[in-house]
C-alpha positions as CSV (number, residue, x, y, z in Angstrom):
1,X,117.0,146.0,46.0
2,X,116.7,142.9,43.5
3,X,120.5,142.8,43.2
4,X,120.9,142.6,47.6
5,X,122.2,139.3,48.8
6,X,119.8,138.1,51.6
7,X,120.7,135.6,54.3
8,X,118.1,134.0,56.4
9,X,119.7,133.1,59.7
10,X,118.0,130.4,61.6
11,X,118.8,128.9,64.9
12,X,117.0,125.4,65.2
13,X,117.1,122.6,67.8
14,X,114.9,118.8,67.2
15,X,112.9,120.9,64.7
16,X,112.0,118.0,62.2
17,X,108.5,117.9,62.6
18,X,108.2,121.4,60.8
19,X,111.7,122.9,59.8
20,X,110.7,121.1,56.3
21,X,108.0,122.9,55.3
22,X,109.3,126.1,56.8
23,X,112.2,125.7,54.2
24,X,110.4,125.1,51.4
25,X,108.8,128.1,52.1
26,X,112.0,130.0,52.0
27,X,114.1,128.1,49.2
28,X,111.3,129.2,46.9
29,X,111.7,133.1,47.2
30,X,115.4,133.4,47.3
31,X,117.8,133.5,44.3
32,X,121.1,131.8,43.5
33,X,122.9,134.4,45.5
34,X,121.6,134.1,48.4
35,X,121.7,132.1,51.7
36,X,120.3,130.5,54.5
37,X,122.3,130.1,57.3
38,X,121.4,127.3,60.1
39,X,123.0,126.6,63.1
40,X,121.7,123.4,65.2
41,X,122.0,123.6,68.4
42,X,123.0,119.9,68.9
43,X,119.5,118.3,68.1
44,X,119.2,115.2,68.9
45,X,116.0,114.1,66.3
46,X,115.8,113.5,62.7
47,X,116.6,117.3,62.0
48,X,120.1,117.5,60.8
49,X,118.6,114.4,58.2
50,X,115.8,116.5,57.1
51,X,118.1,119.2,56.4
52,X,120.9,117.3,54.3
53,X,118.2,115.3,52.1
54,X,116.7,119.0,51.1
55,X,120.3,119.5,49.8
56,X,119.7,123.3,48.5
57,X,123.0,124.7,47.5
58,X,121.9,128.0,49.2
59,X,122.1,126.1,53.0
60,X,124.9,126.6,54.7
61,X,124.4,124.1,57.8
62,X,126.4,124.8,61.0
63,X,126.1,122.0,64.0
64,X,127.1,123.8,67.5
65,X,126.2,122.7,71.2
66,X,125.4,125.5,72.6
67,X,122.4,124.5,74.6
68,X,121.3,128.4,74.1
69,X,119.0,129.9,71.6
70,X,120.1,133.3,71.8
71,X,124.0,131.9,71.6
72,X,122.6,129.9,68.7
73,X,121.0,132.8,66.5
74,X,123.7,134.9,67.4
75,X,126.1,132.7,65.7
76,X,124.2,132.3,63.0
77,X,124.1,136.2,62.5
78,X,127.9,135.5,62.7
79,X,127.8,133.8,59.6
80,X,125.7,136.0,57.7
81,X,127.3,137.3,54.3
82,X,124.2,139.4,53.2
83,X,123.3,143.1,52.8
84,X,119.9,142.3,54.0
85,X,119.5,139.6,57.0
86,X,116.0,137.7,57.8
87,X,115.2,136.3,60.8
88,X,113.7,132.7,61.3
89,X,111.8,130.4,63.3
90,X,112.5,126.2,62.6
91,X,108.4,126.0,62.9
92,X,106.8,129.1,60.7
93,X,105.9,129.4,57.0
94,X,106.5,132.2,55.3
95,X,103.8,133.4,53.3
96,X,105.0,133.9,49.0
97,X,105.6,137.5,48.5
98,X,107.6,138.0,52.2
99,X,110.5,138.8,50.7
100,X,109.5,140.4,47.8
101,X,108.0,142.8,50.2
102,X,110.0,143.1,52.5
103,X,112.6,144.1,50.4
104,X,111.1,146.8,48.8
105,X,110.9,148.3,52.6
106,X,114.0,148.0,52.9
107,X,114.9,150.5,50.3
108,X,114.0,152.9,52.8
109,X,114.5,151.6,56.1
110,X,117.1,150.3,58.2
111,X,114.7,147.3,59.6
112,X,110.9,145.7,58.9
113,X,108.7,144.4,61.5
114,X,106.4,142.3,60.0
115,X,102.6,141.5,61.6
116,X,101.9,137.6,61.1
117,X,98.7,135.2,61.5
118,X,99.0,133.0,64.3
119,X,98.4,129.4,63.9
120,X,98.7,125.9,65.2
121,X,100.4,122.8,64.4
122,X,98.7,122.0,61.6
123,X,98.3,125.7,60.0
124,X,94.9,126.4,60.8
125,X,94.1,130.2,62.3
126,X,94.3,130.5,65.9
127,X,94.2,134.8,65.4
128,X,93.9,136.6,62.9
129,X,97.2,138.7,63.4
130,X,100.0,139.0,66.3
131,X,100.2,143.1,66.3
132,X,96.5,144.3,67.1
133,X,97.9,148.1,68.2
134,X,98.6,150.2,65.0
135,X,102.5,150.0,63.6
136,X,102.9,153.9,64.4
137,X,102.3,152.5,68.4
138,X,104.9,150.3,68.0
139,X,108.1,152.5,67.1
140,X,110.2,154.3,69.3
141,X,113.7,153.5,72.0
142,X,111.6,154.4,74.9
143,X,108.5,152.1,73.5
144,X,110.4,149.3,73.3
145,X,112.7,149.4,76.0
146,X,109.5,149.3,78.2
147,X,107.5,146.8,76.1
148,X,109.2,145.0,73.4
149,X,107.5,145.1,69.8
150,X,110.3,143.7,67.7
151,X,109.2,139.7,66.8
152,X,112.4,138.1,65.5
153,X,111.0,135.8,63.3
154,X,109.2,138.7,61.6
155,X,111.8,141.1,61.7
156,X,114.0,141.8,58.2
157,X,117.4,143.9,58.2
158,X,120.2,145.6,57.1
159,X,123.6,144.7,57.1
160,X,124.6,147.8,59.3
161,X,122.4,146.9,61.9
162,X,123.9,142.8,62.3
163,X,126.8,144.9,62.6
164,X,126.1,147.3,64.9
165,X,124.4,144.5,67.0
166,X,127.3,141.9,67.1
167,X,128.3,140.7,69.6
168,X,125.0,140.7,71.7
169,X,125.6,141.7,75.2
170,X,125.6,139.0,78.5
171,X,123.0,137.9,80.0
172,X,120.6,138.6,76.9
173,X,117.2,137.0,77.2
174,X,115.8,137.9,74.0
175,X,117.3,138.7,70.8
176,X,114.9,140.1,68.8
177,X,114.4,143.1,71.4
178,X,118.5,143.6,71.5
179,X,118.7,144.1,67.6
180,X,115.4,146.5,67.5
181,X,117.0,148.4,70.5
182,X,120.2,149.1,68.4
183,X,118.1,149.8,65.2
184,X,115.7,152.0,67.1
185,X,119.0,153.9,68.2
186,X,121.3,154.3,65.0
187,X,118.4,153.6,62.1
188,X,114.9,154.0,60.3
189,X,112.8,151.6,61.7
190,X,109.4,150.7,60.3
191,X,106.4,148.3,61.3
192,X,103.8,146.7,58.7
193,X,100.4,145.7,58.5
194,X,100.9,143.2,55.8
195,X,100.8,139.5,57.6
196,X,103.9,137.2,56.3
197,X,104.5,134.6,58.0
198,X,102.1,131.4,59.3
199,X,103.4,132.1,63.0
200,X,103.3,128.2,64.5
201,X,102.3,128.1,67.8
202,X,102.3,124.4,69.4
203,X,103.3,122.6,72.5
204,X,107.0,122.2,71.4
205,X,107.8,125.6,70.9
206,X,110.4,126.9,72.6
207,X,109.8,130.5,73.2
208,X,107.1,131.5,75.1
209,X,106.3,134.9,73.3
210,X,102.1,134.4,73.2
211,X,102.2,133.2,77.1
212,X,104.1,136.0,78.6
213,X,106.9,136.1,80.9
214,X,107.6,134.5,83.8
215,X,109.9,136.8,85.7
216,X,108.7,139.1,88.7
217,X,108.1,142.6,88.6
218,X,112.0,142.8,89.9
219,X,113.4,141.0,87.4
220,X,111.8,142.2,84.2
221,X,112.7,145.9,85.5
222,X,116.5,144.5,86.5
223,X,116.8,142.6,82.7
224,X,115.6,146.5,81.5
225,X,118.0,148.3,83.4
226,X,120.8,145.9,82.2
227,X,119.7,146.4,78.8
228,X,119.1,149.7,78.9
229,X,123.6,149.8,80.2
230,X,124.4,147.4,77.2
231,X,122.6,149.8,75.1
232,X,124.9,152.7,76.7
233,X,127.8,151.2,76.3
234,X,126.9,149.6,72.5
235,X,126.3,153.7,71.1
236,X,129.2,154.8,73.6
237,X,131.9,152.5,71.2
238,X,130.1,153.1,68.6
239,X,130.9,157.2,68.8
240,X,134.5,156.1,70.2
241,X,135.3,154.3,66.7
242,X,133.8,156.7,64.6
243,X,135.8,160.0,66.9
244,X,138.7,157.5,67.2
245,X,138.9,157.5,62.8
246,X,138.0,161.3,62.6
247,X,140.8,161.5,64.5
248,X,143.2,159.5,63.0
249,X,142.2,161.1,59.6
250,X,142.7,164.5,60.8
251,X,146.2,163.5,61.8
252,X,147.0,161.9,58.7
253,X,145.1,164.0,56.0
């Protein structure tokens, strides 16, 4: 897929103590055709500087104030122009060959889950890798609606599936299990061993994907059950378009 336009979308917010070196990491494995898109949530530090003085021609900077992170990347996926979409953090690095590799994957597949070493604010190991179960254990609709899988920063995608995705459902908590969902029910989904990304783990993250959730036992099986309806009613349009254009071609042809 050398000749696929990829878009990084990243949603950031007072990122500037990392989103630096996370770019770098980036710029260095695209080419000229490709992009990364950034939406700022309205930060309020030194981050929309950082980003300017980089001055790649491949950023694309958006400044919103959405005061939402999952409104934030899903804009950003708005944006994307790419027939393959990454996902990033403002605080990781990716490792060289990320998406090299991950490309090549997605010759096959219709997504890439990516394992990643964990680390802290200054790069040194924490754990060796994120996924410890093997990637067979990982797959599946059922799997995941029960126990998401899908890491957003190390997930990798195509086009199709931003589609199908867009626009995410209400009340979303996390995006990165809404756009596995969807691929897990329309595509070939596949997770990886290989580690690609420095995951950054430090006390001004803002997800809280190492420390667990905080809802009750009610609430994570009520955010399941409304998931589980969006996820109804996503494939139900779906299979209305596609019947609604066999039908208007069989009228017409």
């Amino acid at each position: 897929m050398e000749n696929k336009k990829v878009s990084v979308c990243m949603a950031c917010y007072n990122g500037s103590k990392y989103i630096e070196e996370q770019l770098e990491s980036i710029i260095k494995q695209l080419n000229d055709d490709d992009e990364i898109i950034i939406s700022d949530d309205g930060s309020t530090d030194e981050t929309i500087q950082i980003i300017e003085r980089i001055n790649s021609p491949l950023i694309k900077l958006f400044r919103n104030h959405f005061r939402n992170h999952i409104l934030n990347f899903e804009f950003a996926l708005k944006q994307a122009t790419g027939d393959l979409i990454f996902l990033s953090d403002q605080d990781d690095v990716w490792v060289e060959n990320k998406v090299f590799i991950m490309k090549a994957y997605l010759e096959k597949y219709d997504i890439v889950c990516s394992n990643c070493y964990i680390v802290d604010g200054h790069l040194n190991k924490l754990q060796r890798e994120f996924y410890t179960n093997t990637a067979t254990k990982r797959k599946g609709l059922i799997r995941n609606l029960i126990h998401n899988h899908y890491l957003g920063c190390c997930m990798a995608f195509r086009r199709k599936i931003c589609e199908k995705a867009l626009p995410f459902p209400k009340g979303l908590i996390t995006h990165d299990t809404w756009i596995g969902l969807v691929a897990e029910s329309i595509g070939k989904t596949l997770f990886i061993d290989d580690k690609l990304i420095l995951f950054r783990r430090h006390e001004s993250n803002t997800s809280n994907t190492l420390k667990g959730s905080n809802l009750s036992l009610f609430q994570k099986l009520s955010y399941r059950c409304d998931i589980l309806k969006g996820l109804c009613i996503n494939i139900l349009l779906r299979n209305l378009c596609k019947w609604g254009r066999m039908t208007i071609y069989s009228v017409f042809y």
